[in-house]
N, C-alpha and C positions, 0 to 999 in steps of 0.2 A: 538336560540341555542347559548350558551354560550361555547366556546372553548378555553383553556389556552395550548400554545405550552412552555414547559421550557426546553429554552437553544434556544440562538439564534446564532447559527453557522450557517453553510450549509443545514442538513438533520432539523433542526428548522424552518429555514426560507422558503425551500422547502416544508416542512411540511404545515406550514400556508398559503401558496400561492394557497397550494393545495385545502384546506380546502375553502379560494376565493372564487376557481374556481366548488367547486365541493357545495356548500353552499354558495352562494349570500348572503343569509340575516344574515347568523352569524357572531356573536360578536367574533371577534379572537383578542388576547390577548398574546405577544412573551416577554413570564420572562425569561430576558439576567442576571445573577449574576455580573458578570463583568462588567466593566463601559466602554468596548468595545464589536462589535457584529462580526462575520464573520471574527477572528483574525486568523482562522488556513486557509480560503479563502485569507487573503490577503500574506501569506508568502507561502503558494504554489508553489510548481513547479519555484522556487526561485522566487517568487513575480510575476508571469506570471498566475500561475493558470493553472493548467493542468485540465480542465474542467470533461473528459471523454474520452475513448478511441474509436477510428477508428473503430474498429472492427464492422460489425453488425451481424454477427454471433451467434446465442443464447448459441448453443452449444459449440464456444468458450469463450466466456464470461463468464460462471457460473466458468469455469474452473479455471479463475483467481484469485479464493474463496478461500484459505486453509479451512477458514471457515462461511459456510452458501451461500457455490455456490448451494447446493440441492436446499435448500428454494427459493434461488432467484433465480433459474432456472422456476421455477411454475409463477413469479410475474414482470421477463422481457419481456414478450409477454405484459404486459398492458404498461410499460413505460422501456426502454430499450437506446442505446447510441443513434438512429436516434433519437427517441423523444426528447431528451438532447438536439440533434444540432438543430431540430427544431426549441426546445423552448425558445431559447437564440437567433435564428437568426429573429425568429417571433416578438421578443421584444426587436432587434434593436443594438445585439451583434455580429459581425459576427463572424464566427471562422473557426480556419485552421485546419486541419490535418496535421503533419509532419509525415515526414518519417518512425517515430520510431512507428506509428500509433496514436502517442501523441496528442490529441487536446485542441488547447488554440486560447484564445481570439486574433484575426490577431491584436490588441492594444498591445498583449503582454504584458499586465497591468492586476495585477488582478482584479486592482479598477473597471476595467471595468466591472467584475462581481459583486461588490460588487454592484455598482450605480445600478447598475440593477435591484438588487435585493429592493433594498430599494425605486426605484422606483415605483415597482409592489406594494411593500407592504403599500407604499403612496396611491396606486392610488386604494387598495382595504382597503384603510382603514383602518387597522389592525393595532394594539396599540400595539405599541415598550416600554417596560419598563425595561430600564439598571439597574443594583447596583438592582437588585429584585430578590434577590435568596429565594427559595424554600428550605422550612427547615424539614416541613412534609405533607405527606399526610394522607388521613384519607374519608373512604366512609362515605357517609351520604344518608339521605332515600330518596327515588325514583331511586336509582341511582348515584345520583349526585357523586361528588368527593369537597371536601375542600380543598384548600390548606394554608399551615400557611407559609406566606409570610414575608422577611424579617420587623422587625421591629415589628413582632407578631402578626400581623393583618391575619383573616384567611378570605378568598376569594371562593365562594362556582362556581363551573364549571359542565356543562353535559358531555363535554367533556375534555381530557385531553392528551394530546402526550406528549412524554418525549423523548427531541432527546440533552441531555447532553453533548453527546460524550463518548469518548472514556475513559475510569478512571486507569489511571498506577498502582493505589492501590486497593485491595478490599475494602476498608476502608470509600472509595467512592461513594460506590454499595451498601450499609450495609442499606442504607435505602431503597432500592428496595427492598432489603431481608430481610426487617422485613414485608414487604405485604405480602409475601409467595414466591415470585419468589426464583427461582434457579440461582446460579449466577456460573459462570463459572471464576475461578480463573484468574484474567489479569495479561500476563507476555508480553516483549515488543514483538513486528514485525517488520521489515522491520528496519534492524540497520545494521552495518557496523561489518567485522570483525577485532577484534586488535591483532598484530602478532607484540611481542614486541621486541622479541628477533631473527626476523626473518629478514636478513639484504635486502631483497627486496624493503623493505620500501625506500630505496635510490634512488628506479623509478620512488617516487610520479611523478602522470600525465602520465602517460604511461597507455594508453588503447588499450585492443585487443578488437576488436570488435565478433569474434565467441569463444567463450568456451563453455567450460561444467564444471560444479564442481557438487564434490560429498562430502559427508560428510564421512571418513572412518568411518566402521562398521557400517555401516546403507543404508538403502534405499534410503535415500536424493542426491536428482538428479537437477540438475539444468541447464539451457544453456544462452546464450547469452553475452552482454558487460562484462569485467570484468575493474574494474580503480585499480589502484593501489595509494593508498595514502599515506601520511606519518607516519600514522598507521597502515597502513595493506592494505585488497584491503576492494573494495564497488562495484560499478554498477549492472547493475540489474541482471548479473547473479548472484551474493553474495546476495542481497537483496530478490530475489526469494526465494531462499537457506532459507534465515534466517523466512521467512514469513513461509514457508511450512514447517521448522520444528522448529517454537519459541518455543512449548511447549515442544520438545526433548533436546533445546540447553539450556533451560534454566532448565531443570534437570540435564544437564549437566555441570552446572554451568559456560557456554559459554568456555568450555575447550576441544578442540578438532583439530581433524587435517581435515583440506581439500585436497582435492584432485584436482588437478587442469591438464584441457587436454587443451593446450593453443592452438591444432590444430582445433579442432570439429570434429576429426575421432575418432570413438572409436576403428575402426581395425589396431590394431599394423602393420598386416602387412600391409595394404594397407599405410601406413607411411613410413615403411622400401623401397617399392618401390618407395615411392615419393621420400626417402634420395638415395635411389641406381641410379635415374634417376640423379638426382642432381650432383652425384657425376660419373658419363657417362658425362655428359653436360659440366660441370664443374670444372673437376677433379682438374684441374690448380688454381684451385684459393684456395685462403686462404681463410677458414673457417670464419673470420669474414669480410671475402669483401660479402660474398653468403650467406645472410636469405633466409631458407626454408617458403614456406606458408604466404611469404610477413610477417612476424612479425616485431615489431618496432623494428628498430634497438637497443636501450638498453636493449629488454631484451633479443636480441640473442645472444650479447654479454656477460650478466649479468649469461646467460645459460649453454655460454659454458666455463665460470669458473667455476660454479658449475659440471659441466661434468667433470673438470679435463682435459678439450681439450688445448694444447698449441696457443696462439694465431699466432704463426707464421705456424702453417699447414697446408697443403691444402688437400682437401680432400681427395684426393686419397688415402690419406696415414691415416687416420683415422683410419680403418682397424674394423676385425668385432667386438672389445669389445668396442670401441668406437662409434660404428653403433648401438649398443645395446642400450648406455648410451643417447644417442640424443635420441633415440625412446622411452626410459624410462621419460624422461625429459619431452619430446614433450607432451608426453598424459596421464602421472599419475606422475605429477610434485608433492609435497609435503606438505605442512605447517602449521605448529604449531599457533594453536589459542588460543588468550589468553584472553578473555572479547571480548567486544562492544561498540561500539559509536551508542547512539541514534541520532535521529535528535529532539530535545525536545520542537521544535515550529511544527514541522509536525510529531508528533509521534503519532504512529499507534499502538495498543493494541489489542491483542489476547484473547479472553475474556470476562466477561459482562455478562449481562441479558441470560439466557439460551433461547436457541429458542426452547425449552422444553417446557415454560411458558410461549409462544406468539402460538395464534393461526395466522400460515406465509402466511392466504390466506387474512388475513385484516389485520395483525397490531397488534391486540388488544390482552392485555392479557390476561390468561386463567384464573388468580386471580381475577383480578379488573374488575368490567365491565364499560365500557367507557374509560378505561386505553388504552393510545397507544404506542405503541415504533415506534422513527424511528433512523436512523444512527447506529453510531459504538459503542452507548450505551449496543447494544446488542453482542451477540456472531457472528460479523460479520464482517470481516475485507479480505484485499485481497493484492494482487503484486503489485508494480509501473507501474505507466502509465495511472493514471487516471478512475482505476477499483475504487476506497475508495468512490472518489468523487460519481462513478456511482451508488455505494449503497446508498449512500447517499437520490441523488435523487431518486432513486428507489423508496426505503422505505417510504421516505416522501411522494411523491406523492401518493403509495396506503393508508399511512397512515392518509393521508388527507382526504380519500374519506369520511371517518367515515363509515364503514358499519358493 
């Protein structure tokens, strides 16, 4: 059996490993267009590679899906995040879990994934071919699939996976969709927000670690890290945010106000008792010697000029329209958005091949037969923390079985 994987990234290289292990005797064959292989692996989780997340939980995991947690809810019982640390620790990778439930190579190198990978694929034989991009495809009888190969030479295959990536433009996809497939419009995920004219920007580096944000006038709910940068904020509760509703912000044309609770109460009053106890405890002191809720100190500061609080007061004296204003502050703070910052070596896209047009229990298309998808080519993408990667190999892996 004859096997062509095109694109050799992650869910590529996962793909054909798979394919190995699950087919001994086939000819596998990885068309890389680029004259580099596993370039969105090496820049990772800042060059660490955040392999897969902690979690082993199924039913948390799909959750982490804006789009196509359903699907791979049905296809992580066959390979899931233990399998991942297995399969990396089985072939001589070991890896951590941190705190954040983040797992990377204890090297802290991604290369360490890469070596890895390209060891397996040494050792199973599998023909690495860079600068060989794929121009069309085209069925032929029994089955088969063609592909017309750069430099115009057409190459005939039984099987075929397409794990490309991710594509920012539809323009990119245009040749899946002249097969028949459905393509779902790709707009970015998981970007930063820019608040140009919002003077917070002056915190860069100031991170809370418990929020919540909400997107005004919408359902969009978010919680956890927020950073604040020189542009605006990021961390993963902003980065949640922007995953789970790319395809709203980006109707929105990234103009919109957030809503930000720096405590992680959403009951005002149960805030107002925490400021009332404070100020029982405390009453003697000046408002900016006593952060409520352990906050960094510049943004309590940063807070209570916005409040309108004098900095020589102490609380006692605050009084209750000023008790109001901290409570207002604390847990439906404010802010004008105004665009996005991608990350444009680790950019993540909403989007792609419709899983309308994959049958989601093998892979394979509903169009092409011996057609396969695996990775973020499809309409399949997810939050920080090493859920992208885990589709990745998900995908690959069943998409390797060939069935």
């Amino acid at each position: 059996m004859k096997v062509a994987i095109i694109g050799g990234g992650a869910a590529g290289f996962f793909a054909a490993l798979s394919v190995a292990e699950h087919h001994p005797k086939a000819s596998i064959s990885i068309l890389e267009k680029s004259p580099k292989l596993l370039s969105k692996v090496k820049v990772s989780g800042g060059g660490r590679c955040n392999v897969t997340n902690g979690t082993e939980s199924i039913k948390d995991l799909w959750k982490a899906y804006p789009r196509g947690g359903r699907a791979l809810k049905k296809l992580f019982p066959i390979f899931n995040t233990k399998h991942t640390y297995e399969w990396f620790e089985s072939r001589g990778v070991p890896l951590m879990i941190q705190e954040d439930n983040c797992v990377f190579p204890v090297s802290q190198d991604s290369q360490s994934i890469i070596d890895c990978f390209l060891d397996q694929a040494k050792k199973s034989k599998i023909d690495i071919r860079t600068r060989c991009g794929v121009e069309r495809i085209r069925e032929v009888e029994n089955f088969q699939i063609a592909l017309s190969i750069s430099k115009g030479e057409e190459e005939i295959f039984d099987k075929v996976i397409i794990a490309t990536g991710g594509s920012p433009k539809r323009k990119g996809l245009e040749w899946l969709e002249e097969l028949g497939h459905k393509i779902e419009n790709p707009v970015p995920s998981l970007f930063t927000f820019n608040m140009p004219s919002e003077s917070i920007r002056s915190l860069m580096g100031v991170v809370v670690e418990e929020t919540i944000t909400t997107i005004q006038g919408t359902a969009l709910k978010s919680d956890g890290p927020l950073l604040i940068t020189h542009w605006g904020m990021s961390g993963p509760s902003i980065l949640k945010l922007s995953a789970f509703g790319a395809r709203m912000l980006s109707e929105m044309n990234y103009e919109f106000n957030v809503q930000v609770n720096w405590v992680n109460e959403v009951n005002n009053e149960v805030v107002k008792q925490e400021l009332q106890s404070v100020l029982k405890d405390h009453g003697k002191k000046l408002l900016t010697n006593y952060r409520p809720y352990g906050l960094p100190d510049r943004l309590w500061q940063y807070l209570l000029v916005k409040s309108e609080l004098p900095a020589d007061r102490i609380w006692s004296d605050i009084g209750k329209k000023g008790m109001n204003k901290l409570v207002t502050l604390l847990t439906n703070d404010v802010y004008e958005v105004k665009g996005k910052t991608t990350f444009k070596e680790e950019f993540v896209t909403c989007g792609g091949v419709s899983l309308e047009s994959i049958n989601m229990k093998t892979m394979e298309s509903k169009v092409v037969k011996n057609l396969y998808f695996s990775g973020e080519v499809m309409d399949i993408d997810a939050i920080t923390g090493g859920y992208n990667f885990q589709g990745a190999w998900t995908t690959g892996y069943v998409a390797g079985m060939l069935k």
